[in-house]
C-alpha beads as a LAMMPS data file, in Angstrom:
LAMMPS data file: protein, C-alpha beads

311 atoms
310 bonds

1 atom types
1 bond types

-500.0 500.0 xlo xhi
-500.0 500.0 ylo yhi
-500.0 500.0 zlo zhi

Masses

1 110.0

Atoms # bond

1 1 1 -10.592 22.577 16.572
2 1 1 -7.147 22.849 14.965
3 1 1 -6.725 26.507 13.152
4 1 1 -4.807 27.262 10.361
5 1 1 -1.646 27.923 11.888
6 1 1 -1.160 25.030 13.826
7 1 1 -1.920 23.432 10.936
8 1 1 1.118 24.304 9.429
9 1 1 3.523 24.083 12.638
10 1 1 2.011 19.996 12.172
11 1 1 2.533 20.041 8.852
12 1 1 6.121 21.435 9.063
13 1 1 7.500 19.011 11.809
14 1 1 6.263 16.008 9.683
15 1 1 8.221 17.023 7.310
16 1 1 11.376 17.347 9.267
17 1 1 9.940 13.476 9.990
18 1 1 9.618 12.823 6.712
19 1 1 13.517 13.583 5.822
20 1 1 14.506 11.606 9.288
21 1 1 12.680 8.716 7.816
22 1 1 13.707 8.724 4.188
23 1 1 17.624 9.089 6.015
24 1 1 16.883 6.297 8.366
25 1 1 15.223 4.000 6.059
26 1 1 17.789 4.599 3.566
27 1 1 20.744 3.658 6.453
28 1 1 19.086 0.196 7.026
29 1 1 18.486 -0.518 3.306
30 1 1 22.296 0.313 2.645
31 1 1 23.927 -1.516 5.242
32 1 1 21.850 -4.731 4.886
33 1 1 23.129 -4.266 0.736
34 1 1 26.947 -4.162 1.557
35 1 1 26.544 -6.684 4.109
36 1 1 25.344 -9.173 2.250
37 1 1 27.474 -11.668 -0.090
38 1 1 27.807 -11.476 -3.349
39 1 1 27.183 -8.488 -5.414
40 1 1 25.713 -6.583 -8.465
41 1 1 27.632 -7.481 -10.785
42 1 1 28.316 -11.366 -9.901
43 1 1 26.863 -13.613 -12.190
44 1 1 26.801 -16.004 -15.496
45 1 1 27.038 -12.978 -18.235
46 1 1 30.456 -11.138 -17.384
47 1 1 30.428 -7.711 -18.330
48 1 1 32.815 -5.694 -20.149
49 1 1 35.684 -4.108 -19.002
50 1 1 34.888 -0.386 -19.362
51 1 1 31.406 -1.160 -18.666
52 1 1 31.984 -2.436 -14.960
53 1 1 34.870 0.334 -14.629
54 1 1 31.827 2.909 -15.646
55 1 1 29.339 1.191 -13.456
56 1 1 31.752 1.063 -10.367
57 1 1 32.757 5.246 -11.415
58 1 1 29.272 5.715 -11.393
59 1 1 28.352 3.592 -7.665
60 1 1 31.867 4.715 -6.085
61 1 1 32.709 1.132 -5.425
62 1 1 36.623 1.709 -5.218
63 1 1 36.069 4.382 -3.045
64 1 1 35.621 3.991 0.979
65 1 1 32.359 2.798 2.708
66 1 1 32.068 6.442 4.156
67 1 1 32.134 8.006 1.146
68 1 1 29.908 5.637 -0.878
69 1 1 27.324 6.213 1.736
70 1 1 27.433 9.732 1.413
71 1 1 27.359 9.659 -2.193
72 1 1 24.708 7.356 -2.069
73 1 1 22.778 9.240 0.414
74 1 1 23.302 12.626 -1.350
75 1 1 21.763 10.723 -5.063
76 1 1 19.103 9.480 -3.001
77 1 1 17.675 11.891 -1.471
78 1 1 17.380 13.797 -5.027
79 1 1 16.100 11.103 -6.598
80 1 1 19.006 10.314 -8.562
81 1 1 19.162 6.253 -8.742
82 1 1 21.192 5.930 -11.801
83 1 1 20.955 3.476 -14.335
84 1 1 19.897 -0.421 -13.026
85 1 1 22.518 -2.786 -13.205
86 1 1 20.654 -5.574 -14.332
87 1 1 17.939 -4.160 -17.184
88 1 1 20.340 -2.888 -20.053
89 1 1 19.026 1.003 -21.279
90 1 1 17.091 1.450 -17.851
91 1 1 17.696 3.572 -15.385
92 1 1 15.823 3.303 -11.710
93 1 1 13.344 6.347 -12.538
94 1 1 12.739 4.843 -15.670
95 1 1 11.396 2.102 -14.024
96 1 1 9.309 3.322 -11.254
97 1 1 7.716 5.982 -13.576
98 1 1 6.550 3.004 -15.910
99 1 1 6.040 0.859 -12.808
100 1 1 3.946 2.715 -10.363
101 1 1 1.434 4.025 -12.463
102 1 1 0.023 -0.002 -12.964
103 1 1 0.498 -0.438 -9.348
104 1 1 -1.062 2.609 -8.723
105 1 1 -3.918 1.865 -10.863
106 1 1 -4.381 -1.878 -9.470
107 1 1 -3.886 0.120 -5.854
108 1 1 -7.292 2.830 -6.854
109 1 1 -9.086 -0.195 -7.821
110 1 1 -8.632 -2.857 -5.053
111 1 1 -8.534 0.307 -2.597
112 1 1 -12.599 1.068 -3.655
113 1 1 -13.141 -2.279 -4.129
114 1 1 -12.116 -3.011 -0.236
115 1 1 -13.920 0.207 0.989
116 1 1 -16.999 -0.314 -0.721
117 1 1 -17.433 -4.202 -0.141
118 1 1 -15.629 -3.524 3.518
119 1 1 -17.719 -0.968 5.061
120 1 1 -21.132 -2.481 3.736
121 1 1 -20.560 -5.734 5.021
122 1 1 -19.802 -4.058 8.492
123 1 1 -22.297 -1.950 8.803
124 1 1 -25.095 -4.807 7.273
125 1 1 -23.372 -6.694 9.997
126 1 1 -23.984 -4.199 12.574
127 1 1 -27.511 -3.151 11.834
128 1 1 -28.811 -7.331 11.387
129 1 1 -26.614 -7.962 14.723
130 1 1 -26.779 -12.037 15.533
131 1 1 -28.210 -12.688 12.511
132 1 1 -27.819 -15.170 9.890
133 1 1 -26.470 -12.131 7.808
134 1 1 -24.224 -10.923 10.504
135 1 1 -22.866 -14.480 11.225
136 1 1 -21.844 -15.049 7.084
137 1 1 -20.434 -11.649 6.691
138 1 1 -18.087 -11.668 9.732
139 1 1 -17.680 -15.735 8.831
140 1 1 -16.054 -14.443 5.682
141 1 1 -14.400 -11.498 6.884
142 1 1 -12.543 -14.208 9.469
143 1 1 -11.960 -16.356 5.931
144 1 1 -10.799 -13.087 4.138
145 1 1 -8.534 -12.531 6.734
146 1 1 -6.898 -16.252 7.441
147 1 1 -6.223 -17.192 3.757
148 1 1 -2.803 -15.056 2.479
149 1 1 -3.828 -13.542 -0.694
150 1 1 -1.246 -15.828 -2.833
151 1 1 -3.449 -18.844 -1.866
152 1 1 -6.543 -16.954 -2.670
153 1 1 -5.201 -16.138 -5.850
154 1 1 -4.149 -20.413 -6.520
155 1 1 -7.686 -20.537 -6.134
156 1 1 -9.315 -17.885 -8.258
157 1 1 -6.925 -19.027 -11.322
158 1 1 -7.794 -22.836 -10.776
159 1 1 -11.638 -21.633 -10.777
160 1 1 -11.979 -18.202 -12.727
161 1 1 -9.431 -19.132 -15.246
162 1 1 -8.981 -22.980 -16.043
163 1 1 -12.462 -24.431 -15.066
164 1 1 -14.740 -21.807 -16.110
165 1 1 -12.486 -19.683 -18.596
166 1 1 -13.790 -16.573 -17.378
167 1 1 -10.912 -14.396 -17.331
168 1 1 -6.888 -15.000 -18.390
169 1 1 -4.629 -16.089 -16.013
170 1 1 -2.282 -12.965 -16.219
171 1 1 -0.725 -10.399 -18.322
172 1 1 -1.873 -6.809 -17.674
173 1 1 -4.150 -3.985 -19.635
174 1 1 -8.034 -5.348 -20.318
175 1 1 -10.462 -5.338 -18.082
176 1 1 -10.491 -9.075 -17.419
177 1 1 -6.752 -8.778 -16.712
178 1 1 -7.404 -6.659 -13.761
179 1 1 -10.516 -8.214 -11.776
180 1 1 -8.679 -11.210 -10.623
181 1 1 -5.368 -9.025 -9.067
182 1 1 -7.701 -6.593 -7.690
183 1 1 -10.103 -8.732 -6.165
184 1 1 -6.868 -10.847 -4.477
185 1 1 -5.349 -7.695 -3.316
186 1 1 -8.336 -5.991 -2.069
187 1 1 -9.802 -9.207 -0.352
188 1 1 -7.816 -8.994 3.578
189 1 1 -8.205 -5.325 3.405
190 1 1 -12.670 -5.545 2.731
191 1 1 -12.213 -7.868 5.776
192 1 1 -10.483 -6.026 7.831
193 1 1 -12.647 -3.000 7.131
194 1 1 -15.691 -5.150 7.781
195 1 1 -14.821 -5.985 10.973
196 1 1 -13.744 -2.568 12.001
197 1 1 -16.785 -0.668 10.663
198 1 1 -19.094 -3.445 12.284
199 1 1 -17.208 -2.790 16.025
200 1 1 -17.360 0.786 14.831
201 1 1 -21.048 1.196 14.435
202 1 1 -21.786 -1.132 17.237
203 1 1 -20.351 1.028 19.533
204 1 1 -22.232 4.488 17.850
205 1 1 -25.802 2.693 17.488
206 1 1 -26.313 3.102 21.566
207 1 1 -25.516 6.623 21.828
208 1 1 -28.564 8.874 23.045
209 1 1 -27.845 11.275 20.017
210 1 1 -28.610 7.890 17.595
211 1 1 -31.601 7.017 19.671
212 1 1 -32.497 10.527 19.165
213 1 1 -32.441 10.795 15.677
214 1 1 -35.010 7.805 15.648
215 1 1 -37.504 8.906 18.033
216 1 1 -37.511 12.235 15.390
217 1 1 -38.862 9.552 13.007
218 1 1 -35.585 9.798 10.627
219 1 1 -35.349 6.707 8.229
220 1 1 -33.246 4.114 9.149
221 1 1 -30.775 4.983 5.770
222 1 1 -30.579 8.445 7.018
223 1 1 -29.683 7.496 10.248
224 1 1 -26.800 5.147 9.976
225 1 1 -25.490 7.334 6.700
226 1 1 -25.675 11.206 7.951
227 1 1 -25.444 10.128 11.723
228 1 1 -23.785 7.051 13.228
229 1 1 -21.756 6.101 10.020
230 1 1 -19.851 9.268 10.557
231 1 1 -19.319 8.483 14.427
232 1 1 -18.237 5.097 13.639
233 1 1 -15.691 5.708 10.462
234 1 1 -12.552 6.750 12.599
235 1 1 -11.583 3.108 12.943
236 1 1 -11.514 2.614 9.376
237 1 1 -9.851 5.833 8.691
238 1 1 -6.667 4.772 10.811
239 1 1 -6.845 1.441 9.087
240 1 1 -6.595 3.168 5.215
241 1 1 -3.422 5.155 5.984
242 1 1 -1.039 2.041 5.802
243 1 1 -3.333 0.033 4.000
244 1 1 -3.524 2.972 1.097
245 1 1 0.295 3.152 1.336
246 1 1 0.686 -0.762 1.182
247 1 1 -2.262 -0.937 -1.539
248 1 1 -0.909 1.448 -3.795
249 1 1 2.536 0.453 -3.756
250 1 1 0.950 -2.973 -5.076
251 1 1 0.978 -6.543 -4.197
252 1 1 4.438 -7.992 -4.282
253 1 1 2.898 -12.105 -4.517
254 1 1 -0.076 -10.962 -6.220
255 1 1 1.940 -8.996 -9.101
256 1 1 3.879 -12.016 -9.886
257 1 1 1.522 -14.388 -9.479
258 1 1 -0.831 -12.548 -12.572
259 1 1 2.241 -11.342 -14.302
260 1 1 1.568 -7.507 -13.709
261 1 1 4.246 -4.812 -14.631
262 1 1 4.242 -2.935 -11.556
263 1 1 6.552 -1.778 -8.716
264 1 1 6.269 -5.080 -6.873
265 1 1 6.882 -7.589 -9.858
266 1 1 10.068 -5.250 -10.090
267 1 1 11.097 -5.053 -6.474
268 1 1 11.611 -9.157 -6.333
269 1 1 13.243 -9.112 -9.839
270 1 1 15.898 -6.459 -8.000
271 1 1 16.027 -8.141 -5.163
272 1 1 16.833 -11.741 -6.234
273 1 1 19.248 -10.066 -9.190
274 1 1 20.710 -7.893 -6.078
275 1 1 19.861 -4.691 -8.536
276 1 1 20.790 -2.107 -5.708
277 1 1 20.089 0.893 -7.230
278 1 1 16.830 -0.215 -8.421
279 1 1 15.942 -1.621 -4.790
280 1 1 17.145 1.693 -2.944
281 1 1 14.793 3.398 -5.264
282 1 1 12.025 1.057 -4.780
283 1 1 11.955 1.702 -0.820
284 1 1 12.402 4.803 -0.837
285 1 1 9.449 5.218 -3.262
286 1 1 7.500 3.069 -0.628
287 1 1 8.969 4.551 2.600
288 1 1 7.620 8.347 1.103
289 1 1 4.524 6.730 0.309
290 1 1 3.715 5.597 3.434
291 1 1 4.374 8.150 5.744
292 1 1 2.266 10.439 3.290
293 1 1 -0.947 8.029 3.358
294 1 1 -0.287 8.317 7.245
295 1 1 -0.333 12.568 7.603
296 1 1 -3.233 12.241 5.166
297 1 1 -5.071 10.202 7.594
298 1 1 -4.352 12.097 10.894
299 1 1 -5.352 15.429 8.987
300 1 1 -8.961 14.027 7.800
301 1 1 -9.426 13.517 11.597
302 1 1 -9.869 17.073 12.176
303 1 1 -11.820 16.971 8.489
304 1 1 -14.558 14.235 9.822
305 1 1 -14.879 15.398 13.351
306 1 1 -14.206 19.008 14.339
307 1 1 -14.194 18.514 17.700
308 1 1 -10.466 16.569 16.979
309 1 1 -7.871 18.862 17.715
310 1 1 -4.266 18.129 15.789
311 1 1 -1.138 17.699 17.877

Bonds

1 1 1 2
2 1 2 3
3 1 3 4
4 1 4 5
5 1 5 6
6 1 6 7
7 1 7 8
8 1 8 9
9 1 9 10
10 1 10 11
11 1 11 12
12 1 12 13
13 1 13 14
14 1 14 15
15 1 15 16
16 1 16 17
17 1 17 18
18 1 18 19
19 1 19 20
20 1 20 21
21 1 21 22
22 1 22 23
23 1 23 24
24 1 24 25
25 1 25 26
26 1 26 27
27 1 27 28
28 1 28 29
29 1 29 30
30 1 30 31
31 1 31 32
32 1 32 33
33 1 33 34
34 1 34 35
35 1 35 36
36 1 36 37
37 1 37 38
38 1 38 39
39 1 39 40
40 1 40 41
41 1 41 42
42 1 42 43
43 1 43 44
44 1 44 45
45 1 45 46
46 1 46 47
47 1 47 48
48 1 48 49
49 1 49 50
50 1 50 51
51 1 51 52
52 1 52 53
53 1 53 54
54 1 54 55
55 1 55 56
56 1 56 57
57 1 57 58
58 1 58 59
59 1 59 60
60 1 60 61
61 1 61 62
62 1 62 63
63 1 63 64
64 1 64 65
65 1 65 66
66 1 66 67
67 1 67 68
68 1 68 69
69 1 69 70
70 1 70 71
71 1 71 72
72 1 72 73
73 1 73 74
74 1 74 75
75 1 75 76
76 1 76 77
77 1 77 78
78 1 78 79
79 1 79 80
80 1 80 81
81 1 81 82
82 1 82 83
83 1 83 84
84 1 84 85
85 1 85 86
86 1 86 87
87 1 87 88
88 1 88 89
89 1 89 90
90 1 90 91
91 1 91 92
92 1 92 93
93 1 93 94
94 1 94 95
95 1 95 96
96 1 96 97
97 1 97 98
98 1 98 99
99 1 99 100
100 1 100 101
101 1 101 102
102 1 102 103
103 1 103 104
104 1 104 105
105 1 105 106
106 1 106 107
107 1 107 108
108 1 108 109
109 1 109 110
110 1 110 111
111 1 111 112
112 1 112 113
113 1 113 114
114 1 114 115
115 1 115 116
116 1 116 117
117 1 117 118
118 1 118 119
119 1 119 120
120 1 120 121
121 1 121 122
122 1 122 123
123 1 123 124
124 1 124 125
125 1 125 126
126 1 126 127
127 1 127 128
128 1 128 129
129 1 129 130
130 1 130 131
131 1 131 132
132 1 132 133
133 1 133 134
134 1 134 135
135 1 135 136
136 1 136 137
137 1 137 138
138 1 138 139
139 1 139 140
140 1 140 141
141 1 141 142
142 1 142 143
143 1 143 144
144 1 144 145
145 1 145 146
146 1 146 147
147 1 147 148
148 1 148 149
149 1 149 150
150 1 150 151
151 1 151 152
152 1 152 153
153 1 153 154
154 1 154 155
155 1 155 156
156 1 156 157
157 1 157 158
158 1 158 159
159 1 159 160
160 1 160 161
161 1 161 162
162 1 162 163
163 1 163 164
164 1 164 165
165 1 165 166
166 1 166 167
167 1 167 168
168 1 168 169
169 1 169 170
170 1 170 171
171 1 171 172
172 1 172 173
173 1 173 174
174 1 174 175
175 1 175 176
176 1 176 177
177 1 177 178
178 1 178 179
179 1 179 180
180 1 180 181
181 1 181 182
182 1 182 183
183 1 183 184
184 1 184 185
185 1 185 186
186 1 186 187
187 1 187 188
188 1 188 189
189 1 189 190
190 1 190 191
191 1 191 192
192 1 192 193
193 1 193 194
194 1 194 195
195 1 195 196
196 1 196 197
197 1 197 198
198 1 198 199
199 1 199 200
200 1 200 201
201 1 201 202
202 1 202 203
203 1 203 204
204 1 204 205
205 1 205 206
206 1 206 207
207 1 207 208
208 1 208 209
209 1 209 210
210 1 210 211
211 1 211 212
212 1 212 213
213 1 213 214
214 1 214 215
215 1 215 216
216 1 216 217
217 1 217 218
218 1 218 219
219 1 219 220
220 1 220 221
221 1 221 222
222 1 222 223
223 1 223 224
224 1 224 225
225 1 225 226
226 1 226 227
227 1 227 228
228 1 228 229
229 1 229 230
230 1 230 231
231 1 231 232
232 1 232 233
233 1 233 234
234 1 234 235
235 1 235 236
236 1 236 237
237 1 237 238
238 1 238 239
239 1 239 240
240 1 240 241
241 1 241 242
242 1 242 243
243 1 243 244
244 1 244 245
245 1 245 246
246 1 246 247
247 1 247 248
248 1 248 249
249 1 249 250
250 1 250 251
251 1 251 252
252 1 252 253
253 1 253 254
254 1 254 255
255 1 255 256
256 1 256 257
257 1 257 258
258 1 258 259
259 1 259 260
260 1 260 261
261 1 261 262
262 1 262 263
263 1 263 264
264 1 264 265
265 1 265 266
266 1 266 267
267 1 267 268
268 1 268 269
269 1 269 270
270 1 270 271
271 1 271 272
272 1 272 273
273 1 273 274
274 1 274 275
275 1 275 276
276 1 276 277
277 1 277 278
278 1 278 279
279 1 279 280
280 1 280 281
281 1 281 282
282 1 282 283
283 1 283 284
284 1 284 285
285 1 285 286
286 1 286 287
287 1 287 288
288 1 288 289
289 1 289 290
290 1 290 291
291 1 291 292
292 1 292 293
293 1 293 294
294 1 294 295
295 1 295 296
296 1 296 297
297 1 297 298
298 1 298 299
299 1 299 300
300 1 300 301
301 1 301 302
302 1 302 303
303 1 303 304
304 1 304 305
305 1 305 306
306 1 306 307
307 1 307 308
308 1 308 309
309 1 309 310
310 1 310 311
């Protein structure tokens, strides 16, 4: 059992990860940016002459590459993005604050919808073991799994939208606006949890201590809930740490493809307009994300079995 102390000693050299990450990730991201042709503020509408001097004051691009990393590096790592240089009046916090809270929100609800459709199916699968029921729900975990979410989505607008007018093709803030999104982002993660919880719970229903809790004339409910579900979870639980992370941080495909104002409709926008600011601020936003969903995870360990001990 981990105790408190160690707890923290863990907790305090993934942060000293954390800031090795954000400065390694931020590296890449830069060097790929000035590497590339072209540049921010290449395009069809010229700007104006004080504008691009203000915009190049701002970015330090007259200054050397050393010291526009370190600039860079020093803004980023406070959060300071500046203004975007494609979306006039924005600046890059601007944006993520109004753009992560819809991914976020599509994230919460794709994220239960996977868990709850996910771990059913496995452990229905599981329990009803070569049977017609175990056959269709790991058939369609395989189909979950094979068919990227963009072509899933083709189909759900053809069928959900345009033949039977159920709900509208995109656009973002009703009810019917979000089932389609969340059912296309949450649909390879509920397989992959399917899968997992069935080889999970598989593996827990021949232990004596299962057995056991049968022969004491337990229902089968409280068996597989209180006992072997909790045996049979920590497969899943690695699984939701990057799958939270990539959740969350929402669907790039599936954002366009419905038209939804998150971080990922914004990300390509940046990207293909070669916004650098606004993509810097993007991955870092993603990069923190990430490795937080992943000391979340490896703390529940200790949280769902005690007998885990941190290291």
């Amino acid at each position: 059992m981990t105790s408190f102390p160690q707890l923290l000693g863990i907790l305090g050299r993934r942060v000293l990860w954390l800031f090795f990450t954000l400065w390694a990730v931020f590296s890449i991201s830069f060097l790929l940016m000035v590497s590339s042709p072209g540049g921010p503020f290449l395009g069809e509408r010229k700007l104006p002459d004080e504008i691009r001097r203000s915009m190049a004051e701002y970015y330090d691009l007259d200054g050397t590459m050393s010291e526009r990393y370190f600039k860079s590096l020093a803004k980023a790592f406070t959060f300071r993005f500046g203004p975007s240089t494609k979306l006039k009046d924005y600046t890059v916090n601007r944006v993520i604050a109004e753009g992560f809270p819809v991914s976020a929100a599509l994230g919460v609800i794709a994220l239960t919808l996977a868990l709850a459709v996910g771990m059913t199916a496995g452990i229905i699968a599981a329990v009803k073991r070569n049977t017609f029921f175990d056959f269709a729900f790991m058939g369609l975990a395989t189909i979950g799994i094979a068919i990227p979410n963009f072509v899933l989505a083709g189909f759900t607008i053809i069928l959900f939208c345009f033949v039977l007018k159920w709900f509208p093709p995109a656009g973002w803030g009703s009810v019917k606006q979000i089932v389609l999104p969340a059912v296309c982002v949450a649909a390879p993660y509920a397989a992959y949890i399917a899968r997992l919880t069935r080889t999970g719970m598989l593996e827990v229903l021949n232990l004596d201590f299962v057995r056991t809790a049968y022969a004491k004339g337990l229902s089968p409910r409280t068996v597989i809930v209180r006992h072997a579900l909790r045996g049979a979870i920590m497969p899943v639980v690695s699984y939701i740490g990057p799958a939270a992370a990539g959740i969350l941080t929402g669907s790039l495909v599936i954002e366009r493809i419905f038209n939804v104002p998150g971080m990922g409709s914004h990300f390509i926008d940046a990207a293909m307009q070669r916004d650098y600011p606004l993509v810097t601020g993007i991955i870092m936003v993603y990069t923190l994300l990430l490795f937080t969903m992943n000391t979340l995870v490896d703390l529940s360990y200790a949280i769902i079995d005690p007998r885990v001990k941190l290291e």
